[in-house]
N, C-alpha and C positions, 0 to 999 in steps of 0.2 A: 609583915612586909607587903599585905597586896594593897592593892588598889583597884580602883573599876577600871575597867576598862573605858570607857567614856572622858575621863578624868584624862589616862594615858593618851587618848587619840585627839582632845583639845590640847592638850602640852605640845604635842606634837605639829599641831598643826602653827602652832605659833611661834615654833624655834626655828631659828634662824642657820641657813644651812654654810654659812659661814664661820657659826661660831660653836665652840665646844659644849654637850649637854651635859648635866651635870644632875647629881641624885637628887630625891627632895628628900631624904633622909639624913643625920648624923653620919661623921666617920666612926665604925666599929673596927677598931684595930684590934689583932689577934694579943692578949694578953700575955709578955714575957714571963711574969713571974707565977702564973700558971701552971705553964706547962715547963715541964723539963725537958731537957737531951740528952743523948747516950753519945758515946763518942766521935760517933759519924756527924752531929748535929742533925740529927732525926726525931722530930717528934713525934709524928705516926705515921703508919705505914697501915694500909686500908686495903682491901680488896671492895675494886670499883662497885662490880655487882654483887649487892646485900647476897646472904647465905641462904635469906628465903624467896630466892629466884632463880638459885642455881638450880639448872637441870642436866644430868646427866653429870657424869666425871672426868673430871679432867687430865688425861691420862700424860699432859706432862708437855703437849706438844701443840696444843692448842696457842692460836697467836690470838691475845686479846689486845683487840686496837680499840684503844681507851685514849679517852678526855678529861683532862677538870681541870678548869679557872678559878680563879676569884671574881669573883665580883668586884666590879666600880666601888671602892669607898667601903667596902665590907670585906674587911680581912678576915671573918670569923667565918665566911658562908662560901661557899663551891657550887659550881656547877658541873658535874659529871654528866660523862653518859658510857657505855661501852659494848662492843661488838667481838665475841668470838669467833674464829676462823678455823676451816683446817686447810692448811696452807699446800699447796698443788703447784708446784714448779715446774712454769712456761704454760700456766693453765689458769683460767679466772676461779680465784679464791670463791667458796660458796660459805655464810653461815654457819655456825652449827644450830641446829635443828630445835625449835621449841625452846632456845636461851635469851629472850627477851629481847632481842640483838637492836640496840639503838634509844633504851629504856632513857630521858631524862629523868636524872636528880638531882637534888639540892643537899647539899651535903652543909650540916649546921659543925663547924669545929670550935666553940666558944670553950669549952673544957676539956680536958680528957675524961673525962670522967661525965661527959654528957654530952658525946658526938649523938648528930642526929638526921636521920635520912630521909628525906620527904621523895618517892620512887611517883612522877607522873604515869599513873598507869594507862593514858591514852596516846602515848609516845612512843615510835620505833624507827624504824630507817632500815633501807637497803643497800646503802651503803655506807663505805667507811663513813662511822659517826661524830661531827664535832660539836661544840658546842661553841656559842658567841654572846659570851654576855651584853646586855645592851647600856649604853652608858649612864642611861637612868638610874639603873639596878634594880629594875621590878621586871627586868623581860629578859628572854633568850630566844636567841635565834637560832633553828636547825634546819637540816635537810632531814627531811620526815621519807614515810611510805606514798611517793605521788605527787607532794606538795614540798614548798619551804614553807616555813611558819615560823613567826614572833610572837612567845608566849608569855605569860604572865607569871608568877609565883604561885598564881593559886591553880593553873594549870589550866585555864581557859585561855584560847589563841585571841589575840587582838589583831593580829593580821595571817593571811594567808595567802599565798600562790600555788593554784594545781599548775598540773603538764598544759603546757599549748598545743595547738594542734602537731607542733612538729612531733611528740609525744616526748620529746627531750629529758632525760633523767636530771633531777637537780643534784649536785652531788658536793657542791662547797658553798658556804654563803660567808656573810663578810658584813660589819655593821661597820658605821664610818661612826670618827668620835661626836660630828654635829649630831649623833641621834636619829637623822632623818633618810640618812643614806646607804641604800641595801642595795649589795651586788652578790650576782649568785653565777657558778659555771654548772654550764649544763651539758651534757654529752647525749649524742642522738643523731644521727641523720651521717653517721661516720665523720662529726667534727666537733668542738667545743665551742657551744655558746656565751660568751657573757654579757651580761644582762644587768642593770642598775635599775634601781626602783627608788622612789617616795615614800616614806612614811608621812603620813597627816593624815586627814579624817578617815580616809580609806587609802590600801597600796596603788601606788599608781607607777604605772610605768614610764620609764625616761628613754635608754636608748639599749639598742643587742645589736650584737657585732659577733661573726665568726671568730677567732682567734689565729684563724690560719692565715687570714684576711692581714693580718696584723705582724704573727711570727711564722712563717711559712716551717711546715711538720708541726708547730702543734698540734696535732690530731691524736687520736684515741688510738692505742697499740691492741691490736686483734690477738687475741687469745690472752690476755694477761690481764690482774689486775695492778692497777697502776692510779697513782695519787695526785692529786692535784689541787691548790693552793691557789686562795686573792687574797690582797689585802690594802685597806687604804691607807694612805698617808696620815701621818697626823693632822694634817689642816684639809683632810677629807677630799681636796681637789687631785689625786692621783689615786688610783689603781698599779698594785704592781702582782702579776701573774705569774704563774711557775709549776711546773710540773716533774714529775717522779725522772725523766729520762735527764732532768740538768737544764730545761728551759727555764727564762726570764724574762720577763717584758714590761714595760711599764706604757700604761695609758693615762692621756688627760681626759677630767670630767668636763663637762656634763659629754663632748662630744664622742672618748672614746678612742680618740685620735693617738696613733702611735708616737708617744714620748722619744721612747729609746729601747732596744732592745741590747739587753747584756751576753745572752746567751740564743742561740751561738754568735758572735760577733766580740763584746769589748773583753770578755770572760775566753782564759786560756783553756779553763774545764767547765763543763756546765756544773750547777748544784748539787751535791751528794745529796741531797735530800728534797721534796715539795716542799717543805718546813723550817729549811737550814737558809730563811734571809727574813730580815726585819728592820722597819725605820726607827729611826735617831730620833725619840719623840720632843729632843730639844730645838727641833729642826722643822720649821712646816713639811718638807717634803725631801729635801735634797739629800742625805746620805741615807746608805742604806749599806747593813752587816750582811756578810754574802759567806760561808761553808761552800766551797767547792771540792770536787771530785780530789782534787789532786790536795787534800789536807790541807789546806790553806784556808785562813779564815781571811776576807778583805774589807775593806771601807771603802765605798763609793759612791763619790758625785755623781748625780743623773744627771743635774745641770750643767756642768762644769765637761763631765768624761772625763772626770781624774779621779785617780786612786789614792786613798788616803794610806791610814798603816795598813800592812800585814803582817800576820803571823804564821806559824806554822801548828798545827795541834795531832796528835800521835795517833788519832785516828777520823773516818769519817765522820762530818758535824750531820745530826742526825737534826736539830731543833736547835733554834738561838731565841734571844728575847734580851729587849733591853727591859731596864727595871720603868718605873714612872716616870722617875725622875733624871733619866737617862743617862746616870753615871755608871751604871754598872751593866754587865751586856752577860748573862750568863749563855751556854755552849753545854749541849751535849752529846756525848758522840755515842760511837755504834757499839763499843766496849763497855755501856751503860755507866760512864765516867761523866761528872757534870763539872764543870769549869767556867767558875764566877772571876770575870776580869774587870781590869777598871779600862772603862767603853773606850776616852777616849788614847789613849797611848797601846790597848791589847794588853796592859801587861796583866801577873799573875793577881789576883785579888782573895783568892777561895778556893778550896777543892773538896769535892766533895765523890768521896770513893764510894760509888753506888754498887760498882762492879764487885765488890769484894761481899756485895748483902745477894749478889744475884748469879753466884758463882752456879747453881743450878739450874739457872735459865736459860744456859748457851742452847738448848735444843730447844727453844721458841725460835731463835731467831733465824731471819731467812736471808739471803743473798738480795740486797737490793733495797731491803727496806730497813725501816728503822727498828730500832731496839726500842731509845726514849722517843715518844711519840707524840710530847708537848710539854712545856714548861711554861709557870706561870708565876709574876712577883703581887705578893702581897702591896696595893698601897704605897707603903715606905718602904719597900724593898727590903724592910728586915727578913723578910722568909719568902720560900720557893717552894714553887709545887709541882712535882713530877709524875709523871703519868706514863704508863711502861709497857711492855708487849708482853708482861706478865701478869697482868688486869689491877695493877699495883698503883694508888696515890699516895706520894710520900710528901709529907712539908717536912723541910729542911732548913733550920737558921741560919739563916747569913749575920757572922757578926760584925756589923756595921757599927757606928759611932757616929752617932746624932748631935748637931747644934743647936746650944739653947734654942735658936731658932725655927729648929726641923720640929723639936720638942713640945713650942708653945704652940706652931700649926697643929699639932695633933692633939691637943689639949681643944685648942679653938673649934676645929671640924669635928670634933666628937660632940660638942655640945651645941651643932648648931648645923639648919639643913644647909647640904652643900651647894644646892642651888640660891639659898638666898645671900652665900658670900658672891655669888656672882652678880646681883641686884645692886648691891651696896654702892652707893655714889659717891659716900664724903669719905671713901679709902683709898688714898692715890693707888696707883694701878700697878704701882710696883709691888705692892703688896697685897694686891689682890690677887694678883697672877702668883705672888709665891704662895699664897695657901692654896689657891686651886692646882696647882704642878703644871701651869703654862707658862713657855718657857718663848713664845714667839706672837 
């Protein structure tokens, strides 16, 4: 999977920040007839941090705030990272001491029977740690010890950003789908920076803006640690922001310029969670899945200021995510319960009783934060990956039903790089976009 870096930084410098980036590798989709299920539809179930890293014991109560995605186009590989805590209420959460806290990995799941863990041993973080795969799929993006960084597979940085002089902590970053567009929040100076950057030859900076400037209280809550979330649109031209207390904002690029703000204002509760909203990725920019306070999951126009369906779900939405293809919008809540719906009507699609594998975990969890601490869909959306405050990634089959159509795509992109179906000239563009999953 690597490539030079040089290679990476010419692609980049030539993609066009309009339009969607795409791997130059095959689709690797995860094998059904491989792996089997047990009756939860669980394949594996993993403890984040390998066994020959764990230090010290885990006496039952440690909160492990963990990550792992799939990769663009690689349903058989992950990116993990994760951080243990001892958790101190109405007090800033510290590490635990000497536990690798923020390690990336590449987590290989092509078999059961030959999962495989590549542990970047020059990678950590001081704070809560995510990961962002980059739409290539040869890089990830993190908030490191000092710096954000865009790294490679084989574990050398292609880009990097230290502290500016404000000495400002990076503490969320965010990759846009054109590839070339990096936003990061940074806390310092008693407010929250966000900041957009370039990818091309070298990172270059575009524009930073206070957020308080934009959603007045977004600021950093003294004495506590507390979570906070960017994310871009699918057609890369919007930012929408959010943090732990129920805030929501959305900004336009390149300027920054206040969109709309949800919370507090068009939203009757703010967000249950920094985690708990997501775009429609059939949509350039306009709807957006919202988890609020008061158990209500919403649909919403940014353009428009109208609400689309709601529903109601049994407990705080902790993390949502639509699938690629954005028919299905999985939900999970603070009961460690995941619920796959169909996006556009809310109704029931899946369930998937996590709570019942996690019934001795209720003493991780804390008042305020989340149980599940990210979900992520394979590709074709047949499977789902969960990431838990119990240091736990779980892929779970979604049993979907594919059209010969979805079928022969997947057949086509596995044999072929995904970036030269987007080159292709004599393929009307109706079917070009249906094998790349663009939908606008």
């Amino acid at each position: 999977m690597g490539i030079q870096i040089s290679t990476i930084r010419s692609i980049l410098e030539k993609q066009s920040s309009s339009q969607p980036c795409y791997p130059l590798t095959p689709y690797s989709y995860l094998d059904r007839d491989v792996w089997s299920v047990d009756r939860y539809g669980l394949l594996t179930d993993l403890q984040i941090l390998p066994e020959k890293l764990m230090r010290g014991q885990d006496d039952g109560v440690w909160f492990w705030w963990c990550d792992a995605q799939f990769l663009p186009f690689r349903d058989d590989h992950l990116f993990a990272t994760t951080s243990c805590f001892m958790p101190r209420r109405d007090a800033t959460w510290y590490p635990v001491p000497n536990a690798f806290n923020g390690r990336i990995q590449l987590i290989d799941v092509h078999g059961p029977d030959n999962i495989k863990c590549q542990v970047f041993s020059r990678t950590s973080s001081t704070v809560f740690p995510k990961v962002q795969p980059h739409p290539l799929g040869q890089l990830v993006a993190y908030c490191g010890t000092g710096d954000v960084v865009v790294m490679a597979t084989d574990g050398d940085p292609v880009y990097s950003r230290s502290r500016d002089l404000t000495n400002a902590v990076h503490v969320y970053c965010a990759v846009g789908r054109n590839g070339v567009s990096l936003a990061c929040l940074k806390r310092g100076m008693g407010v929250y920076f966000l900041e957009t950057w370039s990818l091309h030859l070298q990172i270059l900076p575009d524009k930073s803006i206070r957020c308080s400037q934009v959603c007045p209280n977004f600021i950093p809550l003294r004495g506590t640690s507390e979570f906070v979330a960017c994310k871009f649109s699918p057609d890369s031209q919007f930012i929408a922001v959010s943090g732990s207390v129920g805030h929501l904002f959305v900004v336009r690029k390149p300027s920054l310029e206040k969109h709309c703000i949800l919370w507090p204002g068009v939203l009757s509760e703010g967000l249950s969670h920094a985690e708990s909203f997501d775009f429609n990725p059939r949509f350039p920019h306009e709807w957006l899945a919202m988890g609020t306070r008061d158990n209500r999951l919403q649909l919403f126009n940014i353009d428009t200021q109208q609400f689309g369906e709601v529903a109601e779900v049994k407990d705080k939405v902790d993390c949502l995510r639509y699938s690629p293809d954005g028919l299905l919008l999985a939900v999970a809540l603070r009961n460690f319960d995941i619920s796959v719906l169909n996006a556009q009507d809310l109704n029931h699609f899946h369930f998937i009783p996590m709570s019942e594998l996690c019934v001795g975990e209720v003493s991780r969890t804390q008042p305020g934060y989340a149980s599940v601490l990210n979900l992520s869909f394979t590709q074709d959306g047949s499977h789902l990956a969960s990431s838990s405050c119990d240091g736990h990634l779980r892929i779970w089959r979604v049993p979907r039903l594919f059209s010969l159509q979805e079928l022969c795509r997947n057949c086509i992109l596995s044999h072929t790089a995904i970036c030269r179906i987007q080159q292709l000239k004599m393929v009307p563009d109706k079917i070009r976009n249906f094998l790349l999953y663009k939908y606008f």
